[in-house]
DOBASE-893554 format. One record per residue (C-alpha): residue in one letter; chain; x, y, z. Coordinates in nm, 4 decimals, decimal comma, always signed. Example, Ala and Ser with C-alpha at 12.3 -4.5 7.8 and 13.67 -1.06 7.14 Angstrom:
BEGIN
[A; A; [+1,2300; -0,4500; +0,7800]]
[S; A; [+1,3670; -0,1060; +0,7140]]
// end
This chain:
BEGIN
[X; A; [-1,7160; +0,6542; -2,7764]]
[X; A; [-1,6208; +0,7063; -2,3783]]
[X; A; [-1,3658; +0,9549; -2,3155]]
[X; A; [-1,1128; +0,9833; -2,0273]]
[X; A; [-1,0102; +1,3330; -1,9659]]
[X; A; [-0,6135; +1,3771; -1,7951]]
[X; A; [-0,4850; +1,6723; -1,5594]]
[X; A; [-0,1797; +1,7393; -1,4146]]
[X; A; [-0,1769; +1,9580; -1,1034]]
[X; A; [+0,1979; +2,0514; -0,9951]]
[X; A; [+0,3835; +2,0870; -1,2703]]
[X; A; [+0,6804; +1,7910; -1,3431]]
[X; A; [+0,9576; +2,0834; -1,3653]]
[X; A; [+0,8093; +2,2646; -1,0354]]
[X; A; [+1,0515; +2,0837; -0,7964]]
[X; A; [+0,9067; +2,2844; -0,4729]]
[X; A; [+0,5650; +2,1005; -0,4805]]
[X; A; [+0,4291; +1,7043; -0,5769]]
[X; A; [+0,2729; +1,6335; -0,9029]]
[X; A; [-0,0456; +1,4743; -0,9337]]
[X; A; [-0,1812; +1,3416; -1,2856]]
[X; A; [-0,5748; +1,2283; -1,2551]]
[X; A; [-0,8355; +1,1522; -1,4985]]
[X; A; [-1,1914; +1,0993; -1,4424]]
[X; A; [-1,4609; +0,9892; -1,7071]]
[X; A; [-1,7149; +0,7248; -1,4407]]
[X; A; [-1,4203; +0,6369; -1,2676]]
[X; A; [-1,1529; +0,8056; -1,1229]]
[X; A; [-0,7191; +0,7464; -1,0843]]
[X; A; [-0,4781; +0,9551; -1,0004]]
[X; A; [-0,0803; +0,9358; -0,8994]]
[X; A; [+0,1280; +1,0946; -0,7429]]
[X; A; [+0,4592; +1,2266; -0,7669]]
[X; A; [+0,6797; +1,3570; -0,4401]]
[X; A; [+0,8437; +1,6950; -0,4509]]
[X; A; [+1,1664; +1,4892; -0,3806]]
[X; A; [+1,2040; +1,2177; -0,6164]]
[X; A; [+1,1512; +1,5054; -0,8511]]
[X; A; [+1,4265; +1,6385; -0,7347]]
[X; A; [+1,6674; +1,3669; -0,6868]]
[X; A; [+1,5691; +1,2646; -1,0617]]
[X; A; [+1,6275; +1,6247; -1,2338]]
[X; A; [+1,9453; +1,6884; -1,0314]]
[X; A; [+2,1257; +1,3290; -1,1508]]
[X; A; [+2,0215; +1,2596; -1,4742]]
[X; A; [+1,8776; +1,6033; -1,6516]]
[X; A; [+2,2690; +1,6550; -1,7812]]
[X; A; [+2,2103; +1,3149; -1,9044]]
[X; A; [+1,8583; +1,2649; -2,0862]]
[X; A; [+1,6942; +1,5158; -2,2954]]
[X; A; [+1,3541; +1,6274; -2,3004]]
[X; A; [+1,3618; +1,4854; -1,9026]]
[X; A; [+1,0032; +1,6774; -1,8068]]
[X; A; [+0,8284; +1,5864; -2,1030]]
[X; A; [+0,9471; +1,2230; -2,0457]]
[X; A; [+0,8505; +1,2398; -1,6734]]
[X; A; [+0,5505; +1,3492; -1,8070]]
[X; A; [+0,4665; +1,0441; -2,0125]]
[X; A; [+0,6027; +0,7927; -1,7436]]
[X; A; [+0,3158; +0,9626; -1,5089]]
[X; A; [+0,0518; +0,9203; -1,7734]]
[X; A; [+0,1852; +0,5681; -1,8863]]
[X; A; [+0,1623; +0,4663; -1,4615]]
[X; A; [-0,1922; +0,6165; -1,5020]]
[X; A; [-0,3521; +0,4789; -1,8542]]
[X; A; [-0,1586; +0,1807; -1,8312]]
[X; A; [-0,4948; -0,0722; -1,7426]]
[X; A; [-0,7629; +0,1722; -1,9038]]
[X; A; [-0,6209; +0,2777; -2,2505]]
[X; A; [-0,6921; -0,0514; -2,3557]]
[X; A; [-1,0402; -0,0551; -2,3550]]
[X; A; [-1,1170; +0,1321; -2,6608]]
[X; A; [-1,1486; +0,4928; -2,4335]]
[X; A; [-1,0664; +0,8072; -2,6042]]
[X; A; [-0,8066; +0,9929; -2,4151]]
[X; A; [-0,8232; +1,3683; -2,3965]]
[X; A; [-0,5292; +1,5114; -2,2706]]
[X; A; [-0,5159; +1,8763; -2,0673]]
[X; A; [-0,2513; +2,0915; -2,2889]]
[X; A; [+0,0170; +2,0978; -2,0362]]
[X; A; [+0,3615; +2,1210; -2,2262]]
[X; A; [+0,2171; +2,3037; -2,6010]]
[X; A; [+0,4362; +2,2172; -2,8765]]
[X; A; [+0,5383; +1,8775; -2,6861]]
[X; A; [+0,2134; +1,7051; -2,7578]]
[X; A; [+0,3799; +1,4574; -3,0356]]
[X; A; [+0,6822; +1,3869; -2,8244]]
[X; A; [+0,5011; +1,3515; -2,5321]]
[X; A; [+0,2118; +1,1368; -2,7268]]
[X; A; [+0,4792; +0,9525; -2,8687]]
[X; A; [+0,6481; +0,8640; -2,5778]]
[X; A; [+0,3356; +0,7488; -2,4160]]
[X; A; [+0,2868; +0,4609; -2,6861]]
[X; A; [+0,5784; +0,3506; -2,6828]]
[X; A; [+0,6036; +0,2859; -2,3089]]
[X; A; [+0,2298; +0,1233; -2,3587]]
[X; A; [+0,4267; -0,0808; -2,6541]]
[X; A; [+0,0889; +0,0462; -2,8577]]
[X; A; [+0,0543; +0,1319; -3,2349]]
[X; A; [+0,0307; +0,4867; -3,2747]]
[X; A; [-0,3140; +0,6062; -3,3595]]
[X; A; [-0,5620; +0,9301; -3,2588]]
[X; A; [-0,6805; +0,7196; -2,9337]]
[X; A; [-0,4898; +1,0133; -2,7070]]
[X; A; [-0,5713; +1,3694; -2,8050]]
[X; A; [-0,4377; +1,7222; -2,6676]]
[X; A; [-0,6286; +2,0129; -2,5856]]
[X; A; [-0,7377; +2,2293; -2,2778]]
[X; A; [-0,9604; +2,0545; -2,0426]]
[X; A; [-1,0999; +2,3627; -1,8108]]
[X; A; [-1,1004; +2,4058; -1,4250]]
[X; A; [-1,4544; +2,2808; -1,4625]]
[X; A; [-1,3249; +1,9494; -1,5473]]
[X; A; [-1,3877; +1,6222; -1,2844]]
[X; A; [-1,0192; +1,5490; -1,3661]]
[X; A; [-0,8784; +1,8725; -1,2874]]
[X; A; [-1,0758; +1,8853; -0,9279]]
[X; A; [-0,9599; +1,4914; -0,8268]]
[X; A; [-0,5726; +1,6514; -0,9487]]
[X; A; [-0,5945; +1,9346; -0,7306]]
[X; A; [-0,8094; +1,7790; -0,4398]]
[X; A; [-0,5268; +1,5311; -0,4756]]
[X; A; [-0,2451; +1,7301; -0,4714]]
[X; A; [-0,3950; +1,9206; -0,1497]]
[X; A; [-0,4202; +1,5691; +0,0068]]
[X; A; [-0,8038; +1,5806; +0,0230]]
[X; A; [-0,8160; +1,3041; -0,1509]]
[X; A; [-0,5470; +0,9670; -0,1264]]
[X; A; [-0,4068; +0,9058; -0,4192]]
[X; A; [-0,4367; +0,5161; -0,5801]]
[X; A; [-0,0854; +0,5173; -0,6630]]
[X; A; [+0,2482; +0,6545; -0,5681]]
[X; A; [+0,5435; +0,6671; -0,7990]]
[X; A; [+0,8589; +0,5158; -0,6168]]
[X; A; [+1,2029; +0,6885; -0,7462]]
[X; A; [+1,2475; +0,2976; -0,9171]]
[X; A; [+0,9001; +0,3486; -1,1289]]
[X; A; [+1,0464; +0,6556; -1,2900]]
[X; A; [+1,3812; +0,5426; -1,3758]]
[X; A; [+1,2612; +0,2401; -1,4741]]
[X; A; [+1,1721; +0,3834; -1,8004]]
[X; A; [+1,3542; +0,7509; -1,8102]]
[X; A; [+1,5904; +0,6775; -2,1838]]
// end
């Protein structure tokens, strides 16, 4: 079975630099996060909604599976928040309105990894990212 493999580069909770979250398997997609609607986000409603990285988290990866989870791919995703990976797996299916199943996995990726160089190259602004999240995408689905 095709796999996609998923890395983050800027962490969600790292409000002095963007997040990027990319996978690659033959094709590649990555989004983008600015440094500023992080912060805007975090500084309203973290006294409001729990878990608010690990849910930031799973809006980025739902904005970046949403078209290719579908077709049968397993996901592999880069360990990025340990001990979160049911919450944050969770969270992903429900957004995706998806039955629950082993189609997304957790564990580390490498710095070898295509997805890990398009996050970074990304994040550097080497690359152009396909899409960026607006301050509406987010809160569109932060509960």
């Amino acid at each position: 079975m095709p796999y996609i493999e998923v890395d983050q580069s800027g962490k969600i909770e790292d409000l002095r630099q963007n997040t990027v979250v990319s996978f690659s398997n033959d094709t590649f997609l990555s989004v983008y996060l600015d440094r500023r609607i992080k912060r805007q986000i975090f500084f309203k409603y973290r006294p409001h909604v729990r878990q608010i990285v690990q849910k930031m988290f799973s809006i980025c990866l739902y904005y970046l599976l949403e078209q290719h989870i579908a077709k049968k791919n397993a996901v592999i995703i880069c360990k990025e928040y340990p001990g979160w990976e049911d919450f944050i797996k969770k969270e992903l299916y429900r957004l995706l309105n998806k039955e629950f199943d082993d189609t997304v996995q957790f564990r580390s990726i490498g710095k070898k990894s295509k997805a890990h160089e398009i996050a970074i190259l990304t994040n550097r602004q080497v690359l152009k990212s396909m899409k960026t999240l607006r301050k509406q995408d987010i809160l569109k689905y932060l509960k």
